[in-house]
C-alpha positions, 0 to 999 in steps of 0.5 A: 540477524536484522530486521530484513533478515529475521522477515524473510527467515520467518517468510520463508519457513511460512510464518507471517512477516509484516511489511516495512511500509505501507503506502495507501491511496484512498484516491486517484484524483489530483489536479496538480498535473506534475509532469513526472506523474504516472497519473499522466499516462491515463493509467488510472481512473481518477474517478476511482476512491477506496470506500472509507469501510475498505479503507479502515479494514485494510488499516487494520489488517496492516496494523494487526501482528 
């Protein structure tokens, strides 16, 4: 079985199955102004930042098994 298959096994009889990435944004600001961004579209607030407490608790719930 790959490793897909042994996630959504263990997902669909209610075990834990970790992701395979984890993208985190610990801020919105960017003065780069890509014109393919979504940032573009005023959909974030760019004032926004993930506090640093925030930021390690979610990477440690990532990183637990």
């Amino acid at each position: 079985m790959d490793q897909i298959s042994e996630k959504l096994f263990k997902w669909f009889n209610g075990s834990k199955a970790p992701p395979d990435m984890v993208q985190i944004y610990p801020t919105n600001r960017c003065n780069l102004e890509c014109i393919f961004c979504t940032q573009r579209l005023n959909t974030y607030n760019l004032e926004e930042e993930v506090s640093n407490k925030k930021f390690l608790e979610d990477l440690k719930k990532v990183c637990e098994k």
